[in-house]
MIDREN-30933 format. One record per residue (C-alpha): residue number from 0; x, y, z; residue in three letters. Coordinates in nm, 3 decimals. Last residue first. Example, Ala and Ser with C-alpha at 12.3 -4.5 7.8 and 13.67 -1.06 7.14 Angstrom:
BEGIN
<num->1 | c1->1.367 | c2->-0.106 | c3->0.714 | residuo->SER>
<num->0 | c1->1.230 | c2->-0.450 | c3->0.780 | residuo->ALA>
END
This chain:
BEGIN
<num->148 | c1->9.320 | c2->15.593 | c3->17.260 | residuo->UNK>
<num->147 | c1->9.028 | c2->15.549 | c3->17.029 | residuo->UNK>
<num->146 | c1->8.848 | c2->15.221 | c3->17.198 | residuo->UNK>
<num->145 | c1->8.777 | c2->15.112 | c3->16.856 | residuo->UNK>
<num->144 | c1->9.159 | c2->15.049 | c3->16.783 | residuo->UNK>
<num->143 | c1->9.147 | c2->14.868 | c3->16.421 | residuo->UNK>
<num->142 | c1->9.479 | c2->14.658 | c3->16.307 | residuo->UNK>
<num->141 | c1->9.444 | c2->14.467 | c3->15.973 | residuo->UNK>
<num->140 | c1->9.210 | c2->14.149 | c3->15.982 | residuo->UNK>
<num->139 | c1->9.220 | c2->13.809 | c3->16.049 | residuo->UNK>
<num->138 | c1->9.357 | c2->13.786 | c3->16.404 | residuo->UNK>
<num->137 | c1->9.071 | c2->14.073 | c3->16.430 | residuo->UNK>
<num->136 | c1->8.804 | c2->13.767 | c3->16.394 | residuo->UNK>
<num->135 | c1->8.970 | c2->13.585 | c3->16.688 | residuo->UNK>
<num->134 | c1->8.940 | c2->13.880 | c3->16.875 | residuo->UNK>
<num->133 | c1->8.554 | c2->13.955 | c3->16.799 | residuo->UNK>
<num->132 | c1->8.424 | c2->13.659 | c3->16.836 | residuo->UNK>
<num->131 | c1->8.586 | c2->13.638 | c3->17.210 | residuo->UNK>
<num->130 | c1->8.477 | c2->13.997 | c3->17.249 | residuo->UNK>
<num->129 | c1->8.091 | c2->13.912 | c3->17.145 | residuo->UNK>
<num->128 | c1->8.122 | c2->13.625 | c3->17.430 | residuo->UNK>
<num->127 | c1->8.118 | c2->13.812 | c3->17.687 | residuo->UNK>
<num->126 | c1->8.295 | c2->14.117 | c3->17.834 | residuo->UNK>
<num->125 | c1->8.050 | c2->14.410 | c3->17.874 | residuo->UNK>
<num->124 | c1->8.064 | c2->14.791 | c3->17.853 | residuo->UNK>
<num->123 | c1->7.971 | c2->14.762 | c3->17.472 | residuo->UNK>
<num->122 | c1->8.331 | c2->14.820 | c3->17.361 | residuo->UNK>
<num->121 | c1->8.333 | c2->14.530 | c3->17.129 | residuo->UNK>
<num->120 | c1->8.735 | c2->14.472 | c3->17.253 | residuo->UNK>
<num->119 | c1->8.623 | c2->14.452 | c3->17.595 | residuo->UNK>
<num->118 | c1->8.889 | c2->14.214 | c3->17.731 | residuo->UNK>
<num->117 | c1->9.094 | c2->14.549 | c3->17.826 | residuo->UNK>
<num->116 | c1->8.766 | c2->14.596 | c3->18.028 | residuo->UNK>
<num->115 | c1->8.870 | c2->14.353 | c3->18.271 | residuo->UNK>
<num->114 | c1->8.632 | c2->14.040 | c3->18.360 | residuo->UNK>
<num->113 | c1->8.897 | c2->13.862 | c3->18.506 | residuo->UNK>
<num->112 | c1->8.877 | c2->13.586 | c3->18.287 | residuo->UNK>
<num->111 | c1->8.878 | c2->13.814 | c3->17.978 | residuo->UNK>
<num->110 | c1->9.166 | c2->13.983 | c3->18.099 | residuo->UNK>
<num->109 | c1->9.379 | c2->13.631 | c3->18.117 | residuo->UNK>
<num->108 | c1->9.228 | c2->13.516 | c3->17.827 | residuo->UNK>
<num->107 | c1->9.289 | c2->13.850 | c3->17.635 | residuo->UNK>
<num->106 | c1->9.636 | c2->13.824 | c3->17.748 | residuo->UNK>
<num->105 | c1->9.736 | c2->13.436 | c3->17.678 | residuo->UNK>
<num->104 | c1->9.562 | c2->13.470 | c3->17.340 | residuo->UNK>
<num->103 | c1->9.801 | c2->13.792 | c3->17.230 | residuo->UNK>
<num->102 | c1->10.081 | c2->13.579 | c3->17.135 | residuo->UNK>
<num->101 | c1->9.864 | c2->13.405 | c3->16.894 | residuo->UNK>
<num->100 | c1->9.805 | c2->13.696 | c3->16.678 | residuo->UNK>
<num->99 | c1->9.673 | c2->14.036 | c3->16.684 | residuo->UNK>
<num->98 | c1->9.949 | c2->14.242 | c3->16.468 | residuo->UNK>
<num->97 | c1->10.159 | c2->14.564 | c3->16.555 | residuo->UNK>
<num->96 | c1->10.423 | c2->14.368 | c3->16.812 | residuo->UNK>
<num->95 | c1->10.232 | c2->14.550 | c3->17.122 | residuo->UNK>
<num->94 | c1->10.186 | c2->14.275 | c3->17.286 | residuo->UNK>
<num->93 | c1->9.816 | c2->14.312 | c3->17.404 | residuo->UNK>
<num->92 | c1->9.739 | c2->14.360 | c3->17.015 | residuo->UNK>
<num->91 | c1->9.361 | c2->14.336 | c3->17.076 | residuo->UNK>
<num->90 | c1->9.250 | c2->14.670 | c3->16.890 | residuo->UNK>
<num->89 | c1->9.589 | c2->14.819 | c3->16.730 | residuo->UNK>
<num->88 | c1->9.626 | c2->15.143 | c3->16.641 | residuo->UNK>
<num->87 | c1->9.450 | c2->15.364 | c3->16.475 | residuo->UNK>
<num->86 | c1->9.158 | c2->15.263 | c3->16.186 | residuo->UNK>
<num->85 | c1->8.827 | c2->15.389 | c3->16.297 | residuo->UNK>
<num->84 | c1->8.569 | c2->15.086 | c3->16.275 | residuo->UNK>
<num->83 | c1->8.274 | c2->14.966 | c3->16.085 | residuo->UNK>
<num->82 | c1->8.190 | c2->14.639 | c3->16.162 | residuo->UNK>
<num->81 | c1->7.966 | c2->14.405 | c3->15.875 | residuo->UNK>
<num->80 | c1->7.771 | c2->14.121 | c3->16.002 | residuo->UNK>
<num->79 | c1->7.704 | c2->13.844 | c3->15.731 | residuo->UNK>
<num->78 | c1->7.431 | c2->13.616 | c3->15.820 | residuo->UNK>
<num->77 | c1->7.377 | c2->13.551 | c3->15.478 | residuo->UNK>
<num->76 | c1->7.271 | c2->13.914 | c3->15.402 | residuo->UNK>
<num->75 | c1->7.332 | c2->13.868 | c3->15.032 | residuo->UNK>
<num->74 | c1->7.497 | c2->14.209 | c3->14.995 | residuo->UNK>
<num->73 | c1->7.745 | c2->14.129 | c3->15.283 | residuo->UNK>
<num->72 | c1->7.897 | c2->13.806 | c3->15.106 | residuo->UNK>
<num->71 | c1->8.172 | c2->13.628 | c3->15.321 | residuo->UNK>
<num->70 | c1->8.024 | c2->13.614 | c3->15.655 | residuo->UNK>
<num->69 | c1->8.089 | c2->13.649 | c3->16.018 | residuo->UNK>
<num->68 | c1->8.293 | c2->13.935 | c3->16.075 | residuo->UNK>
<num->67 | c1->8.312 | c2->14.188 | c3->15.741 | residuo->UNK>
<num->66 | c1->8.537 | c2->14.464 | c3->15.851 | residuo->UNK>
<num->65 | c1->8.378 | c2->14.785 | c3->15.730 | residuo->UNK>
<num->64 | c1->8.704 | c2->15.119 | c3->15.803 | residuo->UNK>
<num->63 | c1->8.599 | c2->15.418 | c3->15.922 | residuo->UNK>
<num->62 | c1->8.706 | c2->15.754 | c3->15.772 | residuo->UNK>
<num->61 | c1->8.421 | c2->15.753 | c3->15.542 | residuo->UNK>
<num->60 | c1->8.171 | c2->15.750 | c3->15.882 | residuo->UNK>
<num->59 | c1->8.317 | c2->16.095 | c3->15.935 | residuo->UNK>
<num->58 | c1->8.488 | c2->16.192 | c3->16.248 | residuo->UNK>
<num->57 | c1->8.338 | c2->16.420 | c3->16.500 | residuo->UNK>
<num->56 | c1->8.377 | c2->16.187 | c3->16.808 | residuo->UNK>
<num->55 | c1->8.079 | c2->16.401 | c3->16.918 | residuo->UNK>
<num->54 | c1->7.871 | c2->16.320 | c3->16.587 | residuo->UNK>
<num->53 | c1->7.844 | c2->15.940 | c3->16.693 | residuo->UNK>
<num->52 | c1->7.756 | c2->15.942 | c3->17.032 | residuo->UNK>
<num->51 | c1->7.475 | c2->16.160 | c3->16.869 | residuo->UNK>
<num->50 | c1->7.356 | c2->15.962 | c3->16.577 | residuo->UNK>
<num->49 | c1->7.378 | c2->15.651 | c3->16.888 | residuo->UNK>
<num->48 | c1->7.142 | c2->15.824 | c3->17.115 | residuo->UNK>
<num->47 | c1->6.922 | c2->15.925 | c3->16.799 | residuo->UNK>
<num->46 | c1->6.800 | c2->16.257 | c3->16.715 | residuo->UNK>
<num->45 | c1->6.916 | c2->16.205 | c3->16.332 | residuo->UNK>
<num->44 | c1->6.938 | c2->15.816 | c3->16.217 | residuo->UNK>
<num->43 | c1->7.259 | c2->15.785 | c3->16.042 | residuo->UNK>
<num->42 | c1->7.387 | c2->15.583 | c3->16.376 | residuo->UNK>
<num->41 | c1->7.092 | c2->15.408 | c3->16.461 | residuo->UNK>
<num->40 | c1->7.087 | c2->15.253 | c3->16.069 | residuo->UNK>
<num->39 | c1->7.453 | c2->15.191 | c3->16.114 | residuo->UNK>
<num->38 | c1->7.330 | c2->14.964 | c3->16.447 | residuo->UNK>
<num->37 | c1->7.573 | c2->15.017 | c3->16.770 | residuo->UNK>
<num->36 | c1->7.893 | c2->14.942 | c3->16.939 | residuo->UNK>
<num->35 | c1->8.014 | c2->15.174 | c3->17.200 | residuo->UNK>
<num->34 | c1->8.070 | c2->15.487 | c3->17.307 | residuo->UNK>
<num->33 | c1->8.414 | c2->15.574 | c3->17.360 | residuo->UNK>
<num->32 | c1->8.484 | c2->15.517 | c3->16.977 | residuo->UNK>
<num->31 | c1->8.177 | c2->15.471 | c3->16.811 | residuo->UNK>
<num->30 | c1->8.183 | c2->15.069 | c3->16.698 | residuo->UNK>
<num->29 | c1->7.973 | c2->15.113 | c3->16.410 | residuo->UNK>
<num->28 | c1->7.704 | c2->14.803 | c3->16.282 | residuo->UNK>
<num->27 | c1->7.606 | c2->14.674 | c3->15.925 | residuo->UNK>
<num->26 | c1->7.374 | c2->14.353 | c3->15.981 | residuo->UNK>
<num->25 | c1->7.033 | c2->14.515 | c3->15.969 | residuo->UNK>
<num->24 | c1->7.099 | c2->14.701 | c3->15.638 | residuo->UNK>
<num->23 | c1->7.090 | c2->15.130 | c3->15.607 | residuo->UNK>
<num->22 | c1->6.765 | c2->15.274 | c3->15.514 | residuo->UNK>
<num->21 | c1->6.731 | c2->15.572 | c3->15.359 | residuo->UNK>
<num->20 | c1->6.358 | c2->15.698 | c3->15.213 | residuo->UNK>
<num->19 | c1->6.309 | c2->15.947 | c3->14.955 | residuo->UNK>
<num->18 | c1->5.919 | c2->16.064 | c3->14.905 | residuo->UNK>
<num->17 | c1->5.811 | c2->16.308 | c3->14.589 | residuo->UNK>
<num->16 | c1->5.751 | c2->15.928 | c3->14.369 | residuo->UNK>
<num->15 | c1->5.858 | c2->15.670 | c3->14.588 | residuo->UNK>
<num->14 | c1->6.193 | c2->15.586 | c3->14.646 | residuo->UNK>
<num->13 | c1->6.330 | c2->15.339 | c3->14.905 | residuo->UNK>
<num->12 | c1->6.729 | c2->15.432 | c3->14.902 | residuo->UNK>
<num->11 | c1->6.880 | c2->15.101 | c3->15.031 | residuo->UNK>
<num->10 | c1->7.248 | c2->15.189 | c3->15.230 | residuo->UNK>
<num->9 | c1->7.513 | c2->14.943 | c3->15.217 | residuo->UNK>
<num->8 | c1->7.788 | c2->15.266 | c3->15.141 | residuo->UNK>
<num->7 | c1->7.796 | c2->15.160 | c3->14.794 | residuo->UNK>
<num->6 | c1->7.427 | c2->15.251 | c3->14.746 | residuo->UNK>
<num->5 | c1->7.096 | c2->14.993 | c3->14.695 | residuo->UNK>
<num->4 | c1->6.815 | c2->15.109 | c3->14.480 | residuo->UNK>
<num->3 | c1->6.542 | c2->15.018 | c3->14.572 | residuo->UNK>
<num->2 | c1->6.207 | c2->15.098 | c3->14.405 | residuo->UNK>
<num->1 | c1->5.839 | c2->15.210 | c3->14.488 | residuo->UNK>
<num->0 | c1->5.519 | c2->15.242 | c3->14.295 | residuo->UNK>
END
């Protein structure tokens, strides 16, 4: 018999009797400063690319912050995605005025246009459509700098 038992953290313990089994949800994802964006469940996996990326920035994953992007309930998995990132300055604040508003539009255009990695707010080593989501979502949100700088 097997139960889960789902943790604060958005983790799902799968028990069975002598056997403990962590899996983090689908929709949760870290943005790993200098490394990129990748799955939580990558991330707490041991031996993977993205466990590593993630142990050299040496932080722990309760300093990050979970934004919730595209959805209003993350335990319903309603197509909710859930971004962890490191609080610091300010991700997409091309003005510098401590907030991602409208006055930053005109420079994320002009960088996304260009195809500059300023415009790659997901960090993912690509400017698409991902960083457009992304900025309009951080005009929501309190200041996050994933790049770590």
């Amino acid at each position: 018999m097997t139960s889960d038992q789902t943790g604060d953290d958005g983790s799902t313990e799968n028990t069975t009797p002598g056997e403990t089994e962590t899996r983090f949800e689908p929709w949760m994802f870290v943005s790993v400063p200098q490394h990129g964006v990748a799955s939580l469940q990558d991330v707490m996996t041991e031996g993977t690319e993205a466990f590593e990326a993630f142990m050299s920035v040496g932080e722990p994953l309760d300093s990050y912050s979970p934004i919730d992007m595209l959805g209003t309930n993350q335990n319903t998995n309603n197509g909710a995605v859930v971004m962890y990132f490191l609080p610091q300055n300010c991700l997409g604040d091309y003005d510098s005025d401590g907030a991602v508003t409208a006055f930053d539009l005109p420079y994320f255009i002009e960088y996304y246009v260009a195809e500059d990695p300023e415009a790659d707010l997901t960090r993912d080593g690509q400017v698409d459509v991902r960083d457009q989501v992304l900025f309009v979502e951080l005009t929501n949100h309190a200041c996050y700098d994933a790049w770590g700088w």
